[in-house]
C-alpha positions in Angstrom: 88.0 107.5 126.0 85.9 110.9 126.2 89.2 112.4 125.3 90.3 110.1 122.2 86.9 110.6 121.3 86.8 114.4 120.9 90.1 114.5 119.0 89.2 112.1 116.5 86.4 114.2 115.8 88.3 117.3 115.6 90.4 115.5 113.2 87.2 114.1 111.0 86.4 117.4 110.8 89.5 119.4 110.4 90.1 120.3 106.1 93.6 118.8 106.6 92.1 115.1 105.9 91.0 116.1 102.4 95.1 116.6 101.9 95.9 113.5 104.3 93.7 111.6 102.3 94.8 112.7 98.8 98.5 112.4 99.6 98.8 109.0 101.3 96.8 107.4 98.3 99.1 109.1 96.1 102.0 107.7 98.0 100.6 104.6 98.8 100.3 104.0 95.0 104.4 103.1 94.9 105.2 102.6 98.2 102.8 100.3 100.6 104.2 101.2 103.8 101.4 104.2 103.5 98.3 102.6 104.9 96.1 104.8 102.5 92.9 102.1 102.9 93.6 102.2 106.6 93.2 106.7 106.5 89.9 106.2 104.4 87.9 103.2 106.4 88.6 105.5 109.6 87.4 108.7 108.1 84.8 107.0 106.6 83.7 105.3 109.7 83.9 108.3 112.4 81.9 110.4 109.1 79.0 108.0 109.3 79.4 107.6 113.1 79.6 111.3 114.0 79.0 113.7 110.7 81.3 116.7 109.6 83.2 114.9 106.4 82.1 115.3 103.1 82.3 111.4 101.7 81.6 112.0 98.2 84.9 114.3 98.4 86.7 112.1 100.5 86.4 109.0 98.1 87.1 111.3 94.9 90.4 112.3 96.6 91.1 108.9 97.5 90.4 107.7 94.0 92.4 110.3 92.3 95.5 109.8 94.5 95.2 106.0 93.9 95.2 106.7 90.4 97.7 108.9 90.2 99.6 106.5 92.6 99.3 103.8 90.1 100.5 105.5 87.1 104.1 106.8 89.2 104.3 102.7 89.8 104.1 102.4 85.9 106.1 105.2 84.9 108.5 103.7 88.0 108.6 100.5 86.2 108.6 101.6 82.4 111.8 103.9 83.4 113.9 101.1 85.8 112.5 98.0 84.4 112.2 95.4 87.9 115.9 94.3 88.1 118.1 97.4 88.6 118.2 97.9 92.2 119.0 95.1 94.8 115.7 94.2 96.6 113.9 93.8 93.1 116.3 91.1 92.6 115.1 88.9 95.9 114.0 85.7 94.9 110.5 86.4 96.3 110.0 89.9 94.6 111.3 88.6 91.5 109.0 85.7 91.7 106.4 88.0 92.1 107.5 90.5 89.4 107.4 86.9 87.2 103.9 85.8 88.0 102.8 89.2 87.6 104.5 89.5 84.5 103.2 86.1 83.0 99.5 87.0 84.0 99.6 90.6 82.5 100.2 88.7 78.8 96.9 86.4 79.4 94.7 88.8 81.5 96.2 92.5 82.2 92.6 94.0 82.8 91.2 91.9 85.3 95.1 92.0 87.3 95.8 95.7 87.4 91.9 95.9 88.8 92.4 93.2 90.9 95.5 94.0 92.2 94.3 97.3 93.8 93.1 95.6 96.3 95.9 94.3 97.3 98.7 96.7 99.3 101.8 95.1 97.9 100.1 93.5 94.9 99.4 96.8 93.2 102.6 98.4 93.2 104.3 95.1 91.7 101.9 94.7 89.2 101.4 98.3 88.2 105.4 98.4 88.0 105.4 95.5 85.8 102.9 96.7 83.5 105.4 99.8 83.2 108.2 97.0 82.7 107.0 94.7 80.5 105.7 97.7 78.1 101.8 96.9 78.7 100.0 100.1 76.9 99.4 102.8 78.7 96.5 104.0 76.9 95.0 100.6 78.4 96.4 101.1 81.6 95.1 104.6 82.4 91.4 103.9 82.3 91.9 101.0 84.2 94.0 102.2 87.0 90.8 105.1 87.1 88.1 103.1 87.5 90.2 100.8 90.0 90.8 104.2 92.1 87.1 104.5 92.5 85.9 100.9 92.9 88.7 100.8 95.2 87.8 103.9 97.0 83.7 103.3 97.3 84.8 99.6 98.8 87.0 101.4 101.3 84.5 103.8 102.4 81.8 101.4 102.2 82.9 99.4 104.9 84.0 102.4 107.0 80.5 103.6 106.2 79.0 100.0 107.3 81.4 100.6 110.5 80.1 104.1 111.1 76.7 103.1 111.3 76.5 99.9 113.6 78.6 102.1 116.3 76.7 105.6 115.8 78.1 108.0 118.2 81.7 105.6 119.2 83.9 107.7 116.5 87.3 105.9 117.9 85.4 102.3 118.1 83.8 102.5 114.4 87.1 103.7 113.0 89.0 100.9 114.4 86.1 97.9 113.6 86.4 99.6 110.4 90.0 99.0 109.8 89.9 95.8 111.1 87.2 94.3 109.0 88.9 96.3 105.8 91.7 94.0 107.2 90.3 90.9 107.3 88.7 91.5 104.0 92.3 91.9 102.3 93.8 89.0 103.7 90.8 86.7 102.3 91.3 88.5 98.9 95.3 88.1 98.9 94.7 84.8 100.1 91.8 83.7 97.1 94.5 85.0 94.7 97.3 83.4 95.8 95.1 79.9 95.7 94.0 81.1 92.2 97.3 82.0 91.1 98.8 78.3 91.9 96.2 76.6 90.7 96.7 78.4 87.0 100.1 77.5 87.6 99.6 74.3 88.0 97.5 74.1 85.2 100.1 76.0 82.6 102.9 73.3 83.3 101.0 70.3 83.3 101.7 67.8 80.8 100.3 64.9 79.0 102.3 61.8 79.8 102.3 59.0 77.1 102.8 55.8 78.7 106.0 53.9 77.4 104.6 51.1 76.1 102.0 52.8 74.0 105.2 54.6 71.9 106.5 52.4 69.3 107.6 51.4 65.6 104.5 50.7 63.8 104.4 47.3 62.0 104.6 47.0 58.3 101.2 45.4 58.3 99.6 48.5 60.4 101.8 50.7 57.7 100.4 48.7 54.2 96.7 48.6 56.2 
């Protein structure tokens, strides 16, 4: 443990996180399988726990590459569109790209902020804002100040994480990930039950009982 410890410290403090950190948001922003959230509660965490990372520099990388991340999903979807290649076509991810789609007519502002929050959720709706020709002058300040409310989230709870395990770098970083975890799934899961419930709503129909449809009478017409 001693061991695990002390390289997870040399790692907090090495200047090659600043890069790690910037490049996997970056990445991260098209392409989920880079657990950027996952590289910023650590650091965060063994930095509170331990010392030797600059935070303030950490989360303004992190917010930056998310940003930039997000804009290569909407130049990614304003170029391909969400139907050219094989996968898009699945009937989940085009029932995503749909939904997304539907909602970024209503409410694009509170979705692309949202859905940074969300590993997967982000790239598809980020992509379809590039798709469906949402403005990008609109979606540039928003997919800023997501970066940083997405980044001061992260390394708040790695921060939170840091704190209750002073001194237990390896423990702190991996309470951190797993209540960043946690966290995500109750979010995904919130809008998912949000998102069916508005769907519900948007095809429901007002059902006119047979019997009340019929010819009116020529006394209800001359009264």
């Amino acid at each position: 443990m001693d061991i695990i410890n002390e390289l997870i410290l040399q790692a907090a403090a090495s200047p090659w996180l600043y890069l790690v950190m910037f490049a996997t948001a970056v990445i991260d922003g098209f392409f989920p399988p880079i657990p950027s959230e996952t590289v910023l509660v650590a650091a965060a965490a063994v930095a509170a726990s331990t010392g030797g990372t600059n935070l303030w520099l950490l989360c303004a990388l992190a917010a930056i590459g998310a940003m930039i991340g997000d804009n290569i999903a909407y130049a990614i979807g304003r170029s391909v569109g969400t139907t050219r290649f094989a996968w898009m076509r699945r009937p989940r991810v085009a029932a995503a790209f749909a939904r997304a789609q539907s909602t970024l007519t209503r409410s694009g502002a509170p979705l692309i902020l949202g859905a940074r929050y969300i590993p997967v959720g982000r790239v598809v709706v980020n992509m379809s804002a590039g798709a469906l020709g949402y403005p990008w002058r609109r979606f540039l300040p928003l997919s800023a100040l997501a970066g940083i409310t997405w980044a001061l989230y992260s390394a708040g709870i790695g921060i939170l994480a840091g704190h209750w395990l002073e001194d237990q770098p390896l423990l702190s970083a991996v309470l951190g990930v797993a209540f960043a975890l946690v966290i995500g799934l109750i979010i995904d899961r919130v809008t998912a039950f949000r998102r069916r419930r508005r769907a519900l709503a948007d095809d429901a129909v007002i059902v006119v009982p047979a019997d009340a449809v019929r010819e009116a009478s020529p006394a209800e017409v001359a009264g």
